[in-house]
C-alpha positions as CSV (number, residue, x, y, z in Angstrom):
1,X,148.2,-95.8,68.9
2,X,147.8,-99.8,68.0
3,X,148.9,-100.7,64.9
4,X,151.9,-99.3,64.5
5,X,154.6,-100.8,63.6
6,X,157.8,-100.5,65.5
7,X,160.1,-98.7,62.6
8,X,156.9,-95.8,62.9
9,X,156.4,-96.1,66.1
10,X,157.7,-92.8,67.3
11,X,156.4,-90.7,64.6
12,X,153.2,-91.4,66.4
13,X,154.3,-89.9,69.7
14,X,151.9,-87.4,70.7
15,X,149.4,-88.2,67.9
16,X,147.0,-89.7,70.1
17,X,146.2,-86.0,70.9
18,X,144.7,-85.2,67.6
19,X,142.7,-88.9,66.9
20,X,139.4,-87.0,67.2
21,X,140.7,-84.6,64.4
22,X,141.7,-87.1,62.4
23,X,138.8,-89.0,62.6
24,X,136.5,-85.9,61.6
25,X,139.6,-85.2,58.8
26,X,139.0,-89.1,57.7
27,X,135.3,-88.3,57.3
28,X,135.1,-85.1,55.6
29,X,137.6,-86.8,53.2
30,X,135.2,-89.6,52.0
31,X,132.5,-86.2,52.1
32,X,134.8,-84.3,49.9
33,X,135.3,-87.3,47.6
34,X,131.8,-88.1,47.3
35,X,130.7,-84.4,46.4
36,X,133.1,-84.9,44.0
37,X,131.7,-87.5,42.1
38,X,128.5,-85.6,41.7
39,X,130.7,-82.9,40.1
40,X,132.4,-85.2,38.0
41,X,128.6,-86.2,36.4
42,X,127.8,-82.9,35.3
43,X,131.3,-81.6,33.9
44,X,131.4,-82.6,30.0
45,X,134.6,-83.7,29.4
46,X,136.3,-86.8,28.8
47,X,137.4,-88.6,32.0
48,X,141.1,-89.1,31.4
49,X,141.5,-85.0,30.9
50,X,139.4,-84.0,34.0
51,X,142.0,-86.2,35.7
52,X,144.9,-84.3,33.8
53,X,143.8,-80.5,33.8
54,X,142.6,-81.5,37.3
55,X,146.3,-82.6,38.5
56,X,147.8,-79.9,37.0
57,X,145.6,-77.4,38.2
58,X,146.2,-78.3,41.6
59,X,149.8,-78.6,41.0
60,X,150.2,-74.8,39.6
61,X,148.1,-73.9,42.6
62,X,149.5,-75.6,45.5
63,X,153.5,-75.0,44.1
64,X,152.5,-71.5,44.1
65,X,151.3,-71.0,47.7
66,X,154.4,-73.9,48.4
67,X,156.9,-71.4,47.2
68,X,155.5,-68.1,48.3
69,X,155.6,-69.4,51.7
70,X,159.3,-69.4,51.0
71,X,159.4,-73.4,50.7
72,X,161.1,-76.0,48.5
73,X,160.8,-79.8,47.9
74,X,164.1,-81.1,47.9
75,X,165.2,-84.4,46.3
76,X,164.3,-86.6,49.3
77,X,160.5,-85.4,49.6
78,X,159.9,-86.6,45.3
79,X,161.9,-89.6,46.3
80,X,159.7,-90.4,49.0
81,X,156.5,-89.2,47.2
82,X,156.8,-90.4,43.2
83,X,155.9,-94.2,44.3
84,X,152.3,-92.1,46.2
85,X,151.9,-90.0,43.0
86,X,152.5,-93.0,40.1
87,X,149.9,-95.1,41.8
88,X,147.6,-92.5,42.5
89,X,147.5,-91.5,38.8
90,X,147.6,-94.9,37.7
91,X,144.2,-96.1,39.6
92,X,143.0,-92.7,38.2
93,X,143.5,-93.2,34.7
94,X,142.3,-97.2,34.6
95,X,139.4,-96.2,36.8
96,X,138.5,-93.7,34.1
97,X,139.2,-96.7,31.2
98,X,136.8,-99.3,33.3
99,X,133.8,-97.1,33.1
100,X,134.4,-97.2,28.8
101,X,133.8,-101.0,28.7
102,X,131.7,-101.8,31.9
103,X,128.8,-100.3,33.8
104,X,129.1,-97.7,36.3
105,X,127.4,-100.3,38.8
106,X,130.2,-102.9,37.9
107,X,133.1,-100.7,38.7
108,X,131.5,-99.3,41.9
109,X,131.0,-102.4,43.2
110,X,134.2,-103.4,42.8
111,X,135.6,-100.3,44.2
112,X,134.0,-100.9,47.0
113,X,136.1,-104.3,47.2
114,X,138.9,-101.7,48.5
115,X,137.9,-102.4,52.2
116,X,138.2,-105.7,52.5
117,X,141.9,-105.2,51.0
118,X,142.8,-102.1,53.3
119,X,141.2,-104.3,56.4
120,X,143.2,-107.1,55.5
121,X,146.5,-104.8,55.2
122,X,145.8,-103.3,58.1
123,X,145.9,-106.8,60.1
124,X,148.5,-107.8,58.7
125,X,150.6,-105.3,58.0
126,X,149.7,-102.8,61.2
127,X,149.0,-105.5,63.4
128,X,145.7,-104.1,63.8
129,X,142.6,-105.9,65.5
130,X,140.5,-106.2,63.6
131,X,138.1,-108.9,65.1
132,X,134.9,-110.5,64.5
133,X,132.4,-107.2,65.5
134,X,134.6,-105.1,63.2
135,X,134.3,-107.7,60.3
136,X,130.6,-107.8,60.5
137,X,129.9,-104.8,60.7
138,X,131.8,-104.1,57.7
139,X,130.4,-106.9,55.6
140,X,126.7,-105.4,56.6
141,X,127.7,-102.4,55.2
142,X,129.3,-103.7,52.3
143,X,125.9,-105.7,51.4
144,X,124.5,-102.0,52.4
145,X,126.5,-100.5,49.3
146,X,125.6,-103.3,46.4
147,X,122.1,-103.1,47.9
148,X,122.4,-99.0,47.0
149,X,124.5,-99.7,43.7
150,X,122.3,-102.2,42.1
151,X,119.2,-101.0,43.4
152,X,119.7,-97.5,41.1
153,X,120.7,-99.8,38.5
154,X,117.7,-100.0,35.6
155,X,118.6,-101.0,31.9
156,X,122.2,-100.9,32.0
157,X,122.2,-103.7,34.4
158,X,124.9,-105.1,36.7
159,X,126.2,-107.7,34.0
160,X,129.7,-109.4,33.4
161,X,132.2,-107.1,31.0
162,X,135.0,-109.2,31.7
163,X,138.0,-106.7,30.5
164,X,136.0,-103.7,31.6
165,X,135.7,-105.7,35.4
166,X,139.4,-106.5,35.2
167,X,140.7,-102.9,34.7
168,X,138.2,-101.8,37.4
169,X,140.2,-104.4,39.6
170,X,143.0,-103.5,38.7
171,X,142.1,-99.5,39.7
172,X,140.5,-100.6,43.1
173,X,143.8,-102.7,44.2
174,X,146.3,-99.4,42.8
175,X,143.6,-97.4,45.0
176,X,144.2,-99.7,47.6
177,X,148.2,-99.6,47.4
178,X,148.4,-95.5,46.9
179,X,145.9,-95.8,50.3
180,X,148.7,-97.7,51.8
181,X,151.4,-96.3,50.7
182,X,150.5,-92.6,51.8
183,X,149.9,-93.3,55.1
184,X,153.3,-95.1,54.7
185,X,155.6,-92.0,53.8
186,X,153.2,-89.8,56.0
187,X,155.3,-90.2,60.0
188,X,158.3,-88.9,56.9
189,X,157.0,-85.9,54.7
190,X,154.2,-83.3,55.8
191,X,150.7,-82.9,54.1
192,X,151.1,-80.3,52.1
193,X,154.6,-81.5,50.8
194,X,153.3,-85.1,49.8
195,X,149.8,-83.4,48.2
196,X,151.6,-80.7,46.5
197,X,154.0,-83.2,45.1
198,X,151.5,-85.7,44.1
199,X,149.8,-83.7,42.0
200,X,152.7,-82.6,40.0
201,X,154.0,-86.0,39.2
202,X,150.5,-87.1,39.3
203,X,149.7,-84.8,36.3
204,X,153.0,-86.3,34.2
205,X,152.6,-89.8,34.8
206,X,148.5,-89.3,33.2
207,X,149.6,-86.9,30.2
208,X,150.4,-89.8,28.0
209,X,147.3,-91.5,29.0
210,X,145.4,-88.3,28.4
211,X,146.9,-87.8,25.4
212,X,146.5,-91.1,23.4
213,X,142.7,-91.5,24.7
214,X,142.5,-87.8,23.4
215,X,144.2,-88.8,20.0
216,X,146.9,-85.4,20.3
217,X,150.1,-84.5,21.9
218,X,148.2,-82.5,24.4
219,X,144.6,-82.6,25.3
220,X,142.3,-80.0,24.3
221,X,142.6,-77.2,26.9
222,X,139.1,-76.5,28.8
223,X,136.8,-73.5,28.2
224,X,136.4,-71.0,30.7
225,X,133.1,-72.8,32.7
226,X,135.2,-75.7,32.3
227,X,138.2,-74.5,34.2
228,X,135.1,-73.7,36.9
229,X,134.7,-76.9,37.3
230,X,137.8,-77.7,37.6
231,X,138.3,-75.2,40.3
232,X,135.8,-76.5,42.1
233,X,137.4,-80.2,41.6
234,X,140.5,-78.8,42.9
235,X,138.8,-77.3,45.9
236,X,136.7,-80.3,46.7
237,X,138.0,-83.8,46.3
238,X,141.3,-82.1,46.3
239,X,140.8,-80.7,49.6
240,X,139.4,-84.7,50.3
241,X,142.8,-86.0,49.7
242,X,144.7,-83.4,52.2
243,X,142.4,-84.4,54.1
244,X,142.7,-87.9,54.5
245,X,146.6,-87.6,54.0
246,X,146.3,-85.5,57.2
247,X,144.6,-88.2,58.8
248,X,146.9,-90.9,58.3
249,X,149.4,-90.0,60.7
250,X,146.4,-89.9,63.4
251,X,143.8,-93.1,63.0
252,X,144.2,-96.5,62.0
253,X,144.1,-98.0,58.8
254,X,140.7,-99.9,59.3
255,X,138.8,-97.4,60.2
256,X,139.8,-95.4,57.0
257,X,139.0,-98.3,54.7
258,X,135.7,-98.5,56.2
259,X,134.5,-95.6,55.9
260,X,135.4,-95.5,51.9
261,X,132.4,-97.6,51.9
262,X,130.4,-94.0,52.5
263,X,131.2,-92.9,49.3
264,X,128.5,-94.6,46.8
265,X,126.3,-93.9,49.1
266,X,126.4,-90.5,49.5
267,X,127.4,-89.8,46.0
268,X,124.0,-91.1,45.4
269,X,122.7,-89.4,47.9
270,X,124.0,-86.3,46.3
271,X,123.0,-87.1,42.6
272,X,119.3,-87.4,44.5
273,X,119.6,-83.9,45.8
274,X,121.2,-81.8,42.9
275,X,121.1,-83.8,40.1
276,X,117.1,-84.8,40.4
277,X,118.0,-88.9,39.7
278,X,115.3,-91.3,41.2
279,X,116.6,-93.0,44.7
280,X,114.2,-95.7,44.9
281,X,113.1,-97.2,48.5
282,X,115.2,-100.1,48.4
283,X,118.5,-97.7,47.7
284,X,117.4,-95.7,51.1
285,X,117.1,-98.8,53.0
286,X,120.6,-99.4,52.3
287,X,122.0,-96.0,52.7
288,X,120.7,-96.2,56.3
289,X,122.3,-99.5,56.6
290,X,125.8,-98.4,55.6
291,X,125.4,-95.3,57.4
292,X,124.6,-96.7,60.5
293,X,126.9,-99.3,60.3
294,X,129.8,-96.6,59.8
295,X,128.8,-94.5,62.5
296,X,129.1,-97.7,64.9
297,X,132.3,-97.8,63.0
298,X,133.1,-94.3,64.3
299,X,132.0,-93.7,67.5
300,X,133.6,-97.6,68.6
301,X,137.0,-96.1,67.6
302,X,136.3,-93.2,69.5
303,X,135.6,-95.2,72.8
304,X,138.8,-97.9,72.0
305,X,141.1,-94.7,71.8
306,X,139.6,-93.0,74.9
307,X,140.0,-96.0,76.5
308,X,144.0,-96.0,75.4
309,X,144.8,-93.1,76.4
310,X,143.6,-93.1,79.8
């Protein structure tokens, strides 16, 4: 596979069998995650202990099917996987913080920003071509997502929060780096390993965040139709995450940061459908664009790898 870098360059021996599986892993990732958000809108809870009881869910869950299975994580795997887990709990918990002191718009937006960083990584890092068609394409759909953003925006506005912009930032570069860093300790540590050990250090490293934005020791346990939605939160964007850490052993960087750019849109698309919120014309016209432009994306990869392989 191209972009690999020498030090990796046998754990991808045999992985070009499974790049169609990985791309169709990739993309019902950025599904997961985007049915996900639309779950998020309707649970009542404060952000910072979704994140929390979420984690820890999924780490009681997953430890328990880890260990019945007969299974341990030794010493090397939490090495290997703490830096994975601290930044993916980080960007969750300042994510969480941007939306209190700037608009949704702002922060999705600049979420969105991710691609251009995980593009740029990928060349530089992965030594992966990205060229000019690749680019474009991903700047049209880019436009494509602020055209979808901004276009449901109505008296909230797009404006400047400059604190509330900075944190969001902040959360889209830790995004970023937990992004690269995954697919980093991926060729080293299986899926379930790495997501099962996530969550658990995931979960301590956003108790004390959890707990000061709750104003207690511990955040108020859920309710019973809570813990439903955490369940399904678990199930969901959880399953999005082992996922996508699946598929990092078996595409390229770019095209993984590309198709983040999906998730706006179909979380819109989504709020549309279940949640009855207005999708104007303008926001349609730039789902199509972005969706298009991804499944370009897609299928391009598709014909680059066939042709590598043969």
């Amino acid at each position: 596979m191209t972009g690999v870098p020498p030090h990796q360059a046998r754990d991808f021996v045999g992985a070009r069998d499974h790049s169609s599986l990985g791309r169709v892993s990739a993309v019902g990732a950025v599904v997961l995650w985007s049915a996900g958000n639309v779950i998020v809108a309707q649970f009542d809870m404060p952000g910072l202990a979704i994140g929390f009881w979420r984690l820890t869910l999924g780490s009681l869950v997953y430890s328990a099917f880890f260990y019945a299975g007969g299974r341990r994580i030794g010493w090397n795997e939490v090495r290997m996987a703490a830096p994975v887990a601290v930044l993916f709990a980080l960007e969750l918990g300042l994510f969480f913080v941007a939306l209190h002191h700037t608009t949704v718009a702002n922060a999705t937006i600049i979420g969105s920003l991710q691609t251009i960083v995980l593009m740029a990584v990928a060349a530089r890092r992965y030594r992966e071509r990205i060229g000019w068609w690749l680019a474009g394409v991903g700047a049209v759909a880019l436009g494509g997502v602020v055209v979808v953003v901004v276009g449901g925006v109505s008296g909230e506005g797009v404006g400047l929060n400059l604190r509330g912009d900075l944190f969001a930032v902040v959360a889209m570069l830790l995004f970023s780096a937990y992004f690269v860093m995954a697919k980093e300790v991926r060729p080293r540590i299986d899926t379930f390993t790495l997501q099962t050990t996530i969550m658990g250090i995931g979960a301590l490293v956003l108790l004390p965040m959890a707990a000061i934005d709750a104003g207690r020791v511990l955040p108020p346990l859920p309710s019973w139709s809570q813990w439903g939605w955490l369940v399904l939160l678990m199930i969901i964007p959880g399953t999005g995450h082992f996922l996508m850490n699946w598929a990092h052993l078996h595409v390229t960087l770019s095209l993984t940061g590309i198709l983040m750019l999906a998730i706006p849109v179909l979380s819109t698309l989504g709020a549309w459908l279940v949640l009855d919120q207005a999708l104007g014309f303008v926001q349609g016209l730039g789902m199509v664009v972005v969706l298009a432009s991804l499944v370009l994306v897609v299928r391009r990869d598709a014909r680059l790898q066939e042709v590598q392989t043969t």
